[in-house]
C-alpha positions in Angstrom: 56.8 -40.1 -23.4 53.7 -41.5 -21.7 52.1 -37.9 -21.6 52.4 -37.6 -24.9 51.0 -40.7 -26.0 48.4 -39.9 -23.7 47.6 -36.5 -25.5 47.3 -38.4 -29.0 44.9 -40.5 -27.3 43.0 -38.0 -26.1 43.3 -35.9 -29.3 41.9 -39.1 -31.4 39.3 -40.0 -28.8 38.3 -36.1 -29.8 38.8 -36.7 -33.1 36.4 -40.0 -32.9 33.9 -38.0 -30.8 33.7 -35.6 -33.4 33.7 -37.3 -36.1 30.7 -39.3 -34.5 28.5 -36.5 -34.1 29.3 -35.1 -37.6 28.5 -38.4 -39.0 25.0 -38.6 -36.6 24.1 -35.2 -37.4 24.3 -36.1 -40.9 22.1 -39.1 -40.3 19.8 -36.9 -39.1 19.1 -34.6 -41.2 18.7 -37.5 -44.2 16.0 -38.7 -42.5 14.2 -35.0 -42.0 14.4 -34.4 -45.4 13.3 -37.8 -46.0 10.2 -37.2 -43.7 9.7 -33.5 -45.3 9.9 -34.9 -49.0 7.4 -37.7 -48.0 5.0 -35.1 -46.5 5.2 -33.4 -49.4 4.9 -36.0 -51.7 1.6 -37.2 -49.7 0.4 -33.8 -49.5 0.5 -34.2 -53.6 -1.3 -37.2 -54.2 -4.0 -36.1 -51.0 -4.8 -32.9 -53.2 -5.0 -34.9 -56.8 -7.1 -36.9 -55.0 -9.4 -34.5 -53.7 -9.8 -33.0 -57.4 -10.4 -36.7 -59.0 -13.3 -37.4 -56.3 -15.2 -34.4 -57.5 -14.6 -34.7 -61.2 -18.0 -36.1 -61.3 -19.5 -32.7 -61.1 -18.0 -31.3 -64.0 -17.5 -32.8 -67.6 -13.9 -34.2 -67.5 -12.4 -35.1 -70.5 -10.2 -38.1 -70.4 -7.0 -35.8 -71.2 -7.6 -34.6 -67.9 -7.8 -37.4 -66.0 -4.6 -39.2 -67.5 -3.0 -35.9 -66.2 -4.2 -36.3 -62.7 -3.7 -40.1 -62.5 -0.2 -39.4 -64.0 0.6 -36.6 -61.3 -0.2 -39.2 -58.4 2.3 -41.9 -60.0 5.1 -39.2 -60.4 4.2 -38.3 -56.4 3.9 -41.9 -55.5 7.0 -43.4 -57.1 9.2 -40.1 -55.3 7.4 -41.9 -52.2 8.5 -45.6 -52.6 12.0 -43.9 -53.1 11.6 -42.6 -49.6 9.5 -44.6 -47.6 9.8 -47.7 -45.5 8.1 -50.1 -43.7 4.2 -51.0 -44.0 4.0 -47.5 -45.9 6.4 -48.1 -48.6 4.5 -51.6 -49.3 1.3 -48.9 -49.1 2.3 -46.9 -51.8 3.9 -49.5 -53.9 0.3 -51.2 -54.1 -1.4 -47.8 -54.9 1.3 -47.3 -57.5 0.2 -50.8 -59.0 -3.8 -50.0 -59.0 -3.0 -45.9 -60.3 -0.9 -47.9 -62.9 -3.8 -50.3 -64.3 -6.6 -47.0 -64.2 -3.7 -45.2 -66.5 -3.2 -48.2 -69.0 -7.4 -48.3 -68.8 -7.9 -44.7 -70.2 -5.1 -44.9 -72.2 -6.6 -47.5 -74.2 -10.1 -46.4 -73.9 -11.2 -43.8 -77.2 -10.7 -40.5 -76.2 -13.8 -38.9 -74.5 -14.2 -34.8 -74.7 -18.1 -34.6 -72.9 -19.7 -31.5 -74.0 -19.9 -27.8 -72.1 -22.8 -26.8 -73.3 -25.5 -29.1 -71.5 -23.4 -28.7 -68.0 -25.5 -27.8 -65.5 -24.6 -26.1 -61.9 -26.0 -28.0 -58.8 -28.5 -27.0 -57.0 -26.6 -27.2 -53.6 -24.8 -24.1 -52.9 -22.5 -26.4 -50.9 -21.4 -28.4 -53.9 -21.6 -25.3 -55.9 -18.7 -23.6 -53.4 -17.0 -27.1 -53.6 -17.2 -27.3 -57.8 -15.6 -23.7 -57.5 -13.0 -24.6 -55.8 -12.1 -27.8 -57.2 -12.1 -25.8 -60.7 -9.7 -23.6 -58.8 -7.0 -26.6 -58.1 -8.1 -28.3 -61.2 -6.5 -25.4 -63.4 -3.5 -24.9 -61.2 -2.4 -28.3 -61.8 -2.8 -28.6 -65.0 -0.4 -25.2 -65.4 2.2 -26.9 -63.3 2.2 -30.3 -65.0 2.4 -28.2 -68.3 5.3 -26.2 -66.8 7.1 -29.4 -66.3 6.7 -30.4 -69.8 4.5 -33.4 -68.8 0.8 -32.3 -70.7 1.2 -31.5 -74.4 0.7 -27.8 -75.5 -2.5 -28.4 -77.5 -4.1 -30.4 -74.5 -3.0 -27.7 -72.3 -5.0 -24.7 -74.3 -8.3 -26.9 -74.9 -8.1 -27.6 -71.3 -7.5 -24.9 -70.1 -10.0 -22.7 -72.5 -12.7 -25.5 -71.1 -12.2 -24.7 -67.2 -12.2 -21.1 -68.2 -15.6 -21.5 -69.7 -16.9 -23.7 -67.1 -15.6 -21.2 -63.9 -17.6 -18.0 -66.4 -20.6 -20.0 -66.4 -20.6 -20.5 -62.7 -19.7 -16.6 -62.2 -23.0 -15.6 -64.6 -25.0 -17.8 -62.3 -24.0 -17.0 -59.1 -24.5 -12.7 -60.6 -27.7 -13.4 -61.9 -28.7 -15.6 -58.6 -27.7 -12.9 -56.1 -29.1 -9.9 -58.8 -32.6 -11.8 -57.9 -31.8 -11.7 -54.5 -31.0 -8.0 -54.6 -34.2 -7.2 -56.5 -36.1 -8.7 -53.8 -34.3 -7.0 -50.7 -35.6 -3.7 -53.1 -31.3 -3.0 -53.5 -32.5 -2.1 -57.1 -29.5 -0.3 -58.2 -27.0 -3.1 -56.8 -28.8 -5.8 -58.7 -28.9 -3.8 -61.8 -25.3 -3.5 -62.1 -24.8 -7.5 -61.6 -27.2 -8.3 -63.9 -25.5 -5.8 -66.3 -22.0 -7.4 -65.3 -23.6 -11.0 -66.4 -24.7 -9.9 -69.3 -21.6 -8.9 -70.3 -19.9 -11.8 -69.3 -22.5 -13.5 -71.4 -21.4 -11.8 -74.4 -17.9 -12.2 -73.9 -19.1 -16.6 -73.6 -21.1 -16.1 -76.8 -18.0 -15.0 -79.1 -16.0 -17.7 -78.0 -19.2 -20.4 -78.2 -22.0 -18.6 -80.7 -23.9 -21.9 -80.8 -24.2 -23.2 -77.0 -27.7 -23.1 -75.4 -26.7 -22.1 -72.3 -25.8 -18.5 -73.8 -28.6 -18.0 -75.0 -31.4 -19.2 -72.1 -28.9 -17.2 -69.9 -29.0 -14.2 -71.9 -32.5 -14.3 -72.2 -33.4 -14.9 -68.2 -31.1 -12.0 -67.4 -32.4 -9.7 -69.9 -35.9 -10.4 -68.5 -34.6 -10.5 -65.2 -33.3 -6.6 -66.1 -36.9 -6.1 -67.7 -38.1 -6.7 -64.2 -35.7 -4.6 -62.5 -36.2 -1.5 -64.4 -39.6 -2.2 -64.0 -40.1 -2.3 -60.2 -37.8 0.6 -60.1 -40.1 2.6 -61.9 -42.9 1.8 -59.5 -41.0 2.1 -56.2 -40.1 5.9 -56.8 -42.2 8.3 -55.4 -44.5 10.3 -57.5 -43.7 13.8 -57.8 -46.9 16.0 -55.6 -49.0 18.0 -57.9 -48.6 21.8 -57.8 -51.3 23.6 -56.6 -53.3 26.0 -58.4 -53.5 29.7 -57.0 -57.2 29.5 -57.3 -57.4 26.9 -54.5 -55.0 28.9 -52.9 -57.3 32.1 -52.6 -60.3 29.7 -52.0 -58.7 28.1 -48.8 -57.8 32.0 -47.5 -61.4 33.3 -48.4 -63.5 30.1 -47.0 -65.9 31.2 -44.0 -64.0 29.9 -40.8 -65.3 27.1 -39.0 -66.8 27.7 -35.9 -65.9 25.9 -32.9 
């Protein structure tokens, strides 16, 4: 009798073992998703961020930035869910100040600034830097769309105003490295960019008949092509003028020099 109260001891001690570790286990793995969906929640609002401190370079409507500041609340409120400690109190007063800049442009008349007198910088830094936010930029506004959060409309005029911005980036950056070609003498290589540009330019123009930048692009890389064309024509060599037989026959009659 005392060996077999003995085994159910045993057995329960087992049991209480196990039942331990499947409890700790569980434990466990709670808090590495909850570390993993933090991480990825800061990993959200670090790369909204990022976009929103270089809006400056580029003419940002406010549509835009209510879906930015909008994507950092949803990412920040998925934090507080998670979080603990000093850096649940962190996010809870970002969530506050991200709240107040929403309500702000919200209220504020809607602002559209115009594409046509953007101009690139002159750093080819912060021009590497504006391509790249554009980049980012256009993919999150096609995921918040995809998650039903930006109306349709918005979505196309946004969209169809990135596209414009990254095409007028692309023309300068053909026609900047055409000029550079020209100059290394690569005469056929910077031909062929400035006739890519230019027919970029005319795709632009369709879509915008009335913007100025068009038109002073599509005049400086037609003259730019002028110039091409031109110093093409002077750097091939001239063809050697065929003798006549008559200097021929002179040459083999002349007396012979004495030496």
């Amino acid at each position: 009798m005392s060996l077999i109260l003995v085994l159910i001891l045993i057995g329960a001690l087992l049991l209480l073992i196990i039942g331990f570790s499947i409890v700790q286990q569980q434990k466990e793995r709670a808090e590495a998703e909850r570390r993993v969906e933090v991480s990825r929640q800061r990993a959200i609002i670090d790369e909204t961020d990022a976009v929103l401190s270089n809006t400056g370079m580029t003419p940002s409507s406010s549509h835009i930035m209510l879906v930015l500041y909008r994507r950092i609340q949803d990412a920040l409120e998925q934090s507080i869910v998670h979080a603990s400690g000093q850096l649940k109190s962190d996010y809870e007063r970002r969530l506050g100040d991200i709240k107040m800049q929403i309500t702000t442009v919200s209220n504020s008349p809607s602002q559209v600034p115009a594409i046509e007198n953007f101009r690139l910088p002159d750093n080819d830094r912060q021009v590497l830097e504006l391509v790249k936010t554009l980049k980012k930029l256009k993919a999150i506004l096609r995921a918040e769309h995809n998650k039903g959060k930006v109306d349709p409309s918005i979505f196309a005029e946004e969209e169809m105003r990135i596209d414009n911005l990254q095409l007028r980036i692309n023309v300068d950056s053909m026609i900047s490295r055409a000029r550079a070609a020209c100059f290394m003498k690569q005469y056929g290589s910077s031909k062929q960019m400035v006739t890519k540009a230019l027919n970029t330019l005319h795709t632009i123009k369709a879509q915008t008949p009335n913007d100025p930048f068009i038109a002073r692009k599509v005049d400086e890389a037609k003259q730019l092509l002028d110039e091409i064309m031109g110093a093409q024509k002077h750097s091939e060599p001239s063809a050697p003028k065929p003798k006549k037989e008559g200097d021929d026959l002179d040459m083999l009659f002349q007396p012979k020099k004495k030496w």
